[in-house]
C-alpha positions as a Markdown table, in Angstrom:
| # | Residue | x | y | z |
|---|---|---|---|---|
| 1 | Unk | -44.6 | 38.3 | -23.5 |
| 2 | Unk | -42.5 | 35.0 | -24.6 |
| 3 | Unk | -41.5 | 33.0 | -21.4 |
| 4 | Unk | -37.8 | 32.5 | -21.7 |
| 5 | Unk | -36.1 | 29.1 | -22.3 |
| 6 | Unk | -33.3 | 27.6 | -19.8 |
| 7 | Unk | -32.7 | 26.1 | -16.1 |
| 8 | Unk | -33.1 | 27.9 | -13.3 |
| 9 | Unk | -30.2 | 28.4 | -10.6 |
| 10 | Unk | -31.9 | 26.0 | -8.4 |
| 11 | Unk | -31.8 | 23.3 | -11.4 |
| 12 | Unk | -28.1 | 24.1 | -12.7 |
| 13 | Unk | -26.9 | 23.7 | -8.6 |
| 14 | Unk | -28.7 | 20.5 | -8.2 |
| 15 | Unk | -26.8 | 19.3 | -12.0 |
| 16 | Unk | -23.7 | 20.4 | -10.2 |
| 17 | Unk | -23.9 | 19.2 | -7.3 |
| 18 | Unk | -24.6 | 15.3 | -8.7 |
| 19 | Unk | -21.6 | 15.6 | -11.0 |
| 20 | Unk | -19.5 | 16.7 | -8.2 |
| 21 | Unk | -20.6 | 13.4 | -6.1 |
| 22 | Unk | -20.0 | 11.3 | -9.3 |
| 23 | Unk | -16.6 | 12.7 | -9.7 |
| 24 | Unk | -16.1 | 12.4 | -5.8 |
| 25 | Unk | -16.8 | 8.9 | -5.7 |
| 26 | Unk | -14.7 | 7.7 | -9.2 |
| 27 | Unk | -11.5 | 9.6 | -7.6 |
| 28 | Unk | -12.2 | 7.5 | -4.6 |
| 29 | Unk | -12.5 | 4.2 | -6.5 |
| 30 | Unk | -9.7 | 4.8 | -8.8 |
| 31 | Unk | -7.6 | 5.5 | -5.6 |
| 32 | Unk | -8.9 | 2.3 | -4.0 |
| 33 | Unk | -7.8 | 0.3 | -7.3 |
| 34 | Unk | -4.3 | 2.3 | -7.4 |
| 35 | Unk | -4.1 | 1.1 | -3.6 |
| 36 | Unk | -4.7 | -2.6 | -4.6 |
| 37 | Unk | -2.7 | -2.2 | -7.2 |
| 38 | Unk | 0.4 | -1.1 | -5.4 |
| 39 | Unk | 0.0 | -4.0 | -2.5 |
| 40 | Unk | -0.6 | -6.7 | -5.3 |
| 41 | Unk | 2.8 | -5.6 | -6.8 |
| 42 | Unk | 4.4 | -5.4 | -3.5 |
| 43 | Unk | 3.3 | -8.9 | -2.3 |
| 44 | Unk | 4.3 | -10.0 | -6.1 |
| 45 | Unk | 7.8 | -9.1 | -5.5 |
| 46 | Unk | 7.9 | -10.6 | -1.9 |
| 47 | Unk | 7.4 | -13.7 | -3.4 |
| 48 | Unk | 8.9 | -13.7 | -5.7 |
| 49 | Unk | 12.1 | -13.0 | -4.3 |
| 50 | Unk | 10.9 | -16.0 | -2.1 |
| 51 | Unk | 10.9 | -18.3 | -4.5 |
| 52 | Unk | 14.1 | -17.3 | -5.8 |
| 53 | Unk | 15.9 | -17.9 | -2.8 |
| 54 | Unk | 14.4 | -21.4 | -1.9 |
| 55 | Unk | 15.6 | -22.3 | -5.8 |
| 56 | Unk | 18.8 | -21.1 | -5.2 |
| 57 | Unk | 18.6 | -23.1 | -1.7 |
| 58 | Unk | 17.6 | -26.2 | -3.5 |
| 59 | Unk | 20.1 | -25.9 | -6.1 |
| 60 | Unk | 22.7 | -25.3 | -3.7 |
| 61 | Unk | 22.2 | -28.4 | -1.4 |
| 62 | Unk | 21.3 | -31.0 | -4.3 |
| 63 | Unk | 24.9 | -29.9 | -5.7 |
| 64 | Unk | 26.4 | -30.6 | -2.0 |
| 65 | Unk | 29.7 | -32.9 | -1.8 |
| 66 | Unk | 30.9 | -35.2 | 1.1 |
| 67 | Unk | 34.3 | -33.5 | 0.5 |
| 68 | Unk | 35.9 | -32.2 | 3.7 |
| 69 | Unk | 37.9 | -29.2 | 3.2 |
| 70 | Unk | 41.7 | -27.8 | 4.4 |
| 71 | Unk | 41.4 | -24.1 | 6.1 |
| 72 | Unk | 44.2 | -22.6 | 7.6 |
| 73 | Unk | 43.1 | -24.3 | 11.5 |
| 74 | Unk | 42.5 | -27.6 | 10.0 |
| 75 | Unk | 40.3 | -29.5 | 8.4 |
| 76 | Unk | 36.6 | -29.0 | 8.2 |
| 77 | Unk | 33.9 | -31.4 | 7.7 |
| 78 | Unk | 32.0 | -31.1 | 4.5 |
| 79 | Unk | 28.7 | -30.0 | 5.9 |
| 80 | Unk | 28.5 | -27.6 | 9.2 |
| 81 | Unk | 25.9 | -26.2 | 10.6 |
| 82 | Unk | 25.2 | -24.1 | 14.0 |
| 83 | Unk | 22.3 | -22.9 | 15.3 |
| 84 | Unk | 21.8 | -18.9 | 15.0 |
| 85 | Unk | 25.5 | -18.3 | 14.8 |
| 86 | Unk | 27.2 | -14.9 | 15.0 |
| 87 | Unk | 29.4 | -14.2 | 12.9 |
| 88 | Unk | 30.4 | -17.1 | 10.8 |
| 89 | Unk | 27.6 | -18.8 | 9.0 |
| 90 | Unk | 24.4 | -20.8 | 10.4 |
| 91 | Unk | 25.8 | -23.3 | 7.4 |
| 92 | Unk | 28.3 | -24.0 | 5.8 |
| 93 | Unk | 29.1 | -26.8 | 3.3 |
| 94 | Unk | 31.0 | -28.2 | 0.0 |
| 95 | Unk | 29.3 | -27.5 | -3.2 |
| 96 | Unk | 30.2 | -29.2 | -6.5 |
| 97 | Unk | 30.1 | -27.5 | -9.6 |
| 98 | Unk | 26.7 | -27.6 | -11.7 |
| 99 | Unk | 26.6 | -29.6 | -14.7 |
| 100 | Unk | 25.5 | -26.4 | -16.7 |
| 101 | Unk | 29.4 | -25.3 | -16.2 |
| 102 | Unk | 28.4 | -21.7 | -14.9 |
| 103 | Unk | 30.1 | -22.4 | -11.6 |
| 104 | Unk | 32.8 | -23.9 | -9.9 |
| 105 | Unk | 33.2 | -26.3 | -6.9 |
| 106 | Unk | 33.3 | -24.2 | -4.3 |
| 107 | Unk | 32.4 | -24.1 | 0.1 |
| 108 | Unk | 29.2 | -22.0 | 0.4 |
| 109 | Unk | 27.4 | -21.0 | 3.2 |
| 110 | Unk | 24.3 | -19.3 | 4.5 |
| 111 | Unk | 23.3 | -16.6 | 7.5 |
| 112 | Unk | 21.0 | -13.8 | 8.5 |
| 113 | Unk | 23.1 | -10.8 | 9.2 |
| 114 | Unk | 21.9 | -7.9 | 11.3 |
| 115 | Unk | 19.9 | -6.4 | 8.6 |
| 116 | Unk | 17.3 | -9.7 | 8.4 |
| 117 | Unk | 18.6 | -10.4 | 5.2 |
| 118 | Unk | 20.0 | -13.8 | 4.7 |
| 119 | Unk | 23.4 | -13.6 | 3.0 |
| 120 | Unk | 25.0 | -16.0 | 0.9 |
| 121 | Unk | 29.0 | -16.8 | 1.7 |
| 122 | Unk | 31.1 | -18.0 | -1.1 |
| 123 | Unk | 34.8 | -18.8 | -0.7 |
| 124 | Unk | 36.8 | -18.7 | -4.5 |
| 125 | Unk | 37.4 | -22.3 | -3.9 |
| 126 | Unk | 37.1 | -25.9 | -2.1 |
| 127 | Unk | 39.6 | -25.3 | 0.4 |
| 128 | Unk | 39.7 | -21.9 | 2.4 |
| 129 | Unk | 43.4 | -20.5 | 1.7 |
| 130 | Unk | 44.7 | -18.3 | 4.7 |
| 131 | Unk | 43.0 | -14.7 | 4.9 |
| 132 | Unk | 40.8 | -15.7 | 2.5 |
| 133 | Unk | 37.4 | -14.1 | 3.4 |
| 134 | Unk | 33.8 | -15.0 | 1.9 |
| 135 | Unk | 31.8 | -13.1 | -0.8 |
| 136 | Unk | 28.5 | -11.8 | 0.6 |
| 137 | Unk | 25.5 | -11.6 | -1.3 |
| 138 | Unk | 22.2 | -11.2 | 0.5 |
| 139 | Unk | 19.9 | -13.3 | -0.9 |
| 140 | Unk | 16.3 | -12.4 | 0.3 |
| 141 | Unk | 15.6 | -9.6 | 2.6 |
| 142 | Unk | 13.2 | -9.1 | 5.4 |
| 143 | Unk | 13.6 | -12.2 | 7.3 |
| 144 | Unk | 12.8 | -12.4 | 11.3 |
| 145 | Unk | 13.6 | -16.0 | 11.7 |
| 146 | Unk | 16.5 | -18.8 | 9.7 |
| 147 | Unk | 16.3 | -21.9 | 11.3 |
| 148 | Unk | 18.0 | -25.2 | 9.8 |
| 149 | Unk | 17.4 | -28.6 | 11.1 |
| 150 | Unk | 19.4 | -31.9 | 9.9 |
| 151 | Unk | 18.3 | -35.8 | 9.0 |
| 152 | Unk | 20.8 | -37.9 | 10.5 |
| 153 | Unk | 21.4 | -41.2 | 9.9 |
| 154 | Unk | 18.5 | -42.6 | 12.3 |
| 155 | Unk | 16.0 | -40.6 | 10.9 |
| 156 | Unk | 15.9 | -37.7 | 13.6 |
| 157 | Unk | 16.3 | -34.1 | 13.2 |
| 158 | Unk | 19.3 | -32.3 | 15.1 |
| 159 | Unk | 20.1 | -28.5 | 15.2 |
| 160 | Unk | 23.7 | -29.2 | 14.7 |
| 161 | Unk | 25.9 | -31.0 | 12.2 |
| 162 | Unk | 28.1 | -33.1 | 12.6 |
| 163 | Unk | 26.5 | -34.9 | 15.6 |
| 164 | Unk | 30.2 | -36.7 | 15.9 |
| 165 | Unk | 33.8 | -34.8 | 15.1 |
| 166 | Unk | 34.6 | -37.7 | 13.4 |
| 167 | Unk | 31.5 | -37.7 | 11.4 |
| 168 | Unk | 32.3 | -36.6 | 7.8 |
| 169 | Unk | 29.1 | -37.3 | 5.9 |
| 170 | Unk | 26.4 | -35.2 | 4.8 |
| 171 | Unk | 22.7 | -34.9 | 6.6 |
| 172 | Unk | 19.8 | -37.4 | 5.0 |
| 173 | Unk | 17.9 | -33.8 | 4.4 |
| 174 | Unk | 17.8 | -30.2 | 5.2 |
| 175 | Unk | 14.7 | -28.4 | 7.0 |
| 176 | Unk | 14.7 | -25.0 | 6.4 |
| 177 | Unk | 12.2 | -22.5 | 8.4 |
| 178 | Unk | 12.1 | -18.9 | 7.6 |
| 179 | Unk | 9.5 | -16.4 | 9.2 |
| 180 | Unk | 9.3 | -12.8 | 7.1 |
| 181 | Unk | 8.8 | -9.8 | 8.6 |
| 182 | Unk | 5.4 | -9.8 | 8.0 |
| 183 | Unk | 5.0 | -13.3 | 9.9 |
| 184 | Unk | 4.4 | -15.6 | 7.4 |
| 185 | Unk | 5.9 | -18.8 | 8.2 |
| 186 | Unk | 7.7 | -21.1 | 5.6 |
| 187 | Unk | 9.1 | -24.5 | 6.3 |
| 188 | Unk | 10.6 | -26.8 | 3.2 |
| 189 | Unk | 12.3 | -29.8 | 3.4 |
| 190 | Unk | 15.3 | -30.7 | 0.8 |
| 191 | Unk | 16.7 | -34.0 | 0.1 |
| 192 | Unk | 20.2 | -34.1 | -0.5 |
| 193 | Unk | 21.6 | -36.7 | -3.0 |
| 194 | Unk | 24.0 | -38.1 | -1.2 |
């Protein structure tokens, strides 16, 4: 009698049985890199959006104009700024219009609402015509903390600006802090031209 050719049960369940752990570990792996994947993206677009808003920032302040402007109380000085306000805007200043031509002179101002977003205000104009209210944009989201200090004149920071009512000028520099919901800490310092 021929002996028959073939693997026996014990030889085809062991062949399983590998290729089941080979196929168990690469769906495990590929999960792991889908994962990483997903939290490099996320942390891409975090900042990202980051970096956007400090350009805007920059942009914004560099462009900022000694020009006090007429609301319907008064007159305002060119450059305000309150620590953690309520509801008007942690800062508030006169912007001049870029040299690119895309935008116009115009009072600006930024704030982090109740959502921890921080919003960008900005009036149609220079001077703030009765009822006129703000545009609000938020500008990066998921903010804990949006602190602003000021460079005055003798070279020390204040948390509020103007440090005189009759003070009309514009701080040496800004320092910006921002903490992120997931505790990261930023702190930048802009210049301001004038």
């Amino acid at each position: 009698m021929k002996r028959a050719r073939g693997f026996t049960l014990i030889e085809v369940m062991s062949a399983l049985l590998v290729l089941s752990l080979l196929a168990l570990m690469s769906y495990r792996g590929l999960g792991a890199v889908l994962d990483a994947r997903e939290h490099v993206k996320h942390e891409t677009d975090k900042w990202r959006h980051v970096a956007a808003f400090f350009a805007r920032f920059e942009r914004d302040v560099e462009l900022a104009a000694p020009r006090p402007v007429r609301t319907p109380t008064g007159i305002a000085p060119a450059w305000l700024g309150v620590p953690s306000a309520t509801a008007e805007a942690s800062l508030e200043f006169s912007r001049f219009a870029s040299t690119e031509g895309v935008d116009t002179a115009r009072r600006i101002g930024y704030r982090l609402n109740d959502k921890n977003e921080i919003e960008l205000w900005l009036w149609p104009g220079l001077d703030v015509a009765p009822d006129a209210l703000p545009a609000r944009y938020p500008v990066l989201a998921g903010v804990k903390t949006f602190e602003l200090q000021y460079l005055d004149r003798s070279l020390v920071w204040v948390d509020t600006w103007p440090t005189s009512p009759a003070d009309q000028s514009v701080p040496r520099a800004v320092r910006l802090r921002i903490v992120l919901a997931s505790n990261e800490e930023i702190v930048r310092i802009f210049v301001l031209q004038s």
